[in-house]
C-alpha positions as CSV (number, residue, x, y, z in Angstrom):
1,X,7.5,14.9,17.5
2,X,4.4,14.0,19.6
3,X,3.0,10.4,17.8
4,X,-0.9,10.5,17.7
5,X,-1.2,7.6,15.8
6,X,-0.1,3.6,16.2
7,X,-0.4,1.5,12.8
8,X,-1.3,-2.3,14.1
9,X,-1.6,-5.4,12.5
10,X,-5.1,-5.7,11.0
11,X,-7.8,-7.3,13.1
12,X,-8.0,-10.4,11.6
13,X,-3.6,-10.6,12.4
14,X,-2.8,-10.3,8.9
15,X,-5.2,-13.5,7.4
16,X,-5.6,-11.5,4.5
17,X,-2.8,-10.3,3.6
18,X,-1.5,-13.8,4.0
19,X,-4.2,-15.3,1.4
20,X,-3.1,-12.6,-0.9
21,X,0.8,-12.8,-0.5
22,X,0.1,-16.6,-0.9
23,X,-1.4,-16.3,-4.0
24,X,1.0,-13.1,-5.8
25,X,0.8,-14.8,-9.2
26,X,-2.6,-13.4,-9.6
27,X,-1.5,-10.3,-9.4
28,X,0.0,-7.7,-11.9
29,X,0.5,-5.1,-9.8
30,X,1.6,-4.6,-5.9
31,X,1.3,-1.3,-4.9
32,X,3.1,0.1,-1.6
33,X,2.1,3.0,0.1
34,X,4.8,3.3,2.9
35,X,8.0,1.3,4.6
36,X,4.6,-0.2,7.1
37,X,3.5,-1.4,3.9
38,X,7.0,-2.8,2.8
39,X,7.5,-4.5,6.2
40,X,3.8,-5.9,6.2
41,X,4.4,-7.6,2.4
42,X,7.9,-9.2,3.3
43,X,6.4,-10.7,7.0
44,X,4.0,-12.4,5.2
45,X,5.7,-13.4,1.9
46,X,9.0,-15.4,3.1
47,X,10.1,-16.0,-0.6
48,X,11.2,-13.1,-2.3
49,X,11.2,-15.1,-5.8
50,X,7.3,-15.1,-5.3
51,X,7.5,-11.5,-6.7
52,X,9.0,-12.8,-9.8
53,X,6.6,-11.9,-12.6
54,X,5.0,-8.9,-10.6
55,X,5.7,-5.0,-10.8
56,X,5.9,-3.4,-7.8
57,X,4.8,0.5,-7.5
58,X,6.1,2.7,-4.4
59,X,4.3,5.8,-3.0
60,X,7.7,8.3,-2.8
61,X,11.5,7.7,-2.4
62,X,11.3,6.5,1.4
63,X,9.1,3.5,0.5
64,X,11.6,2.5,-2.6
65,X,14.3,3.2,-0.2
66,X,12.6,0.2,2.2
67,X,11.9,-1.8,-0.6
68,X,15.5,-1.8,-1.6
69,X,16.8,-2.7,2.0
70,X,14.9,-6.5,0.9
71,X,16.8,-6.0,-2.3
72,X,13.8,-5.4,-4.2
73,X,13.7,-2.2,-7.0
74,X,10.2,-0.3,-7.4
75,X,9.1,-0.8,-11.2
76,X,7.4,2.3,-10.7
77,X,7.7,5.8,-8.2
78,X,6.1,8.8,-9.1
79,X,7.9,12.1,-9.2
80,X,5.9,13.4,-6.7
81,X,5.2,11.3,-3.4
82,X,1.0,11.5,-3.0
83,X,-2.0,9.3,-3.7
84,X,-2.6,11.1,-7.0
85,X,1.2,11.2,-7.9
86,X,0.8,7.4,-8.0
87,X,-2.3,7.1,-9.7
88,X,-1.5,9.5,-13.0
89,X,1.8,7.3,-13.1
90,X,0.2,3.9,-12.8
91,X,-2.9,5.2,-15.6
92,X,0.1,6.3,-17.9
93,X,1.5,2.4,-17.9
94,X,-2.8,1.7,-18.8
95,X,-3.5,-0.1,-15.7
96,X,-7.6,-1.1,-17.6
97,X,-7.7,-4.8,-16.7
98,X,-4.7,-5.2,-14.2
99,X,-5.2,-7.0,-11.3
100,X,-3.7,-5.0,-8.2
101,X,-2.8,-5.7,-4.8
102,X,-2.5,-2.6,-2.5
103,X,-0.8,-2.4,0.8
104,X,-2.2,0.9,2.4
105,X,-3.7,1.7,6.2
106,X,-7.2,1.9,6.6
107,X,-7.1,5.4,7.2
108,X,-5.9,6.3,3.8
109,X,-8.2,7.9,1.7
110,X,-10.2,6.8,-0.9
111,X,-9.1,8.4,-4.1
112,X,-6.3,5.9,-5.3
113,X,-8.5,3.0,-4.5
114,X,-11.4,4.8,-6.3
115,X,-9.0,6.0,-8.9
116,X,-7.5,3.0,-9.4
117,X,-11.0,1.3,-10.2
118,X,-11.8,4.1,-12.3
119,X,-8.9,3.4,-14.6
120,X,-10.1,-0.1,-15.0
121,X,-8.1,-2.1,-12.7
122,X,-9.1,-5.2,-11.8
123,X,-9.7,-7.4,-8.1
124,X,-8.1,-4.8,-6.7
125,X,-7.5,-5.7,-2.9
126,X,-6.1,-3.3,-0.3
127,X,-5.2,-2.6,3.1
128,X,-2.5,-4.0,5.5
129,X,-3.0,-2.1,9.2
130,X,-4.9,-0.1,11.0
131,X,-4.4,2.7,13.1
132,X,-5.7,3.5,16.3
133,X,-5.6,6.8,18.0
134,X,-2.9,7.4,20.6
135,X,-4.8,10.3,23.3
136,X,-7.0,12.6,22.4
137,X,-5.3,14.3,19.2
138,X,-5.0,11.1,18.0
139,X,-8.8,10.0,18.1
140,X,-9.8,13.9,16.8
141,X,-7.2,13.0,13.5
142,X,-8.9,9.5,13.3
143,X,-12.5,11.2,13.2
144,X,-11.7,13.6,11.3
145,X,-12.2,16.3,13.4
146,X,-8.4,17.3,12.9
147,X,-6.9,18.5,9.4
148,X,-3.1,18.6,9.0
């Protein structure tokens, strides 16, 4: 495997995140979209029982899997392991007025945050890390100008 991509800490170092970790009761929902996304939650929560009270919804099997190594179970993982996987499942538990924090990279696309809103969820706040292109097949994938 040739890695065209690094996933870094978010320019501001994570401030964000931090605000919103420090303030998990005001959320219904956190929504995980990888292990990054895992890792990035638990370095900035430090108190697992700040989760109590919340559902937490994984992207696929690997990202429960990384959850679990904290000792935390995914209320929710679709059957199949894409953006609109998660969405159909998180619209079938009637998401309309849920407040939802999402942990994704900035170069996810925009259907589950756009599907999410669509569905009615509420202060719906998202990302975690940013990529940045490793060589040149990394900055052609990060414009775009590469499909996989």
């Amino acid at each position: 495997m040739l890695p065209v991509i690094a996933i870094v800490p978010p320019d501001d170092g994570g401030a964000a995140l931090g605000e919103a970790v420090g303030r998990l009761s005001d959320y219904d929902w956190v929504v995980v979209t990888s292990a990054n996304g895992v890792r990035a939650l638990l370095g900035a929560l430090g108190d697992l029982r700040a989760l109590a009270g919340v559902r937490i919804a994984a992207i696929g099997p690997a990202t429960a899997d990384a959850l679990r190594a904290y000792g935390l179970r995914a209320d929710l993982v679709p059957k199949a392991f894409t953006s609109t996987a998660i969405l159909a499942a998180m619209t079938e538990q009637g998401i309309a007025g849920q407040r939802l924090l999402l942990l994704r990279a900035d170069i996810a696309p925009s259907d589950l945050v756009d599907g999410l809103r669509q569905a009615g969820a509420q202060r719906l706040r998202d990302g975690h890390a940013q990529a940045r292109a490793l060589g040149e097949l990394g900055a052609a994938l990060l414009a775009g100008q590469v499909a996989l």
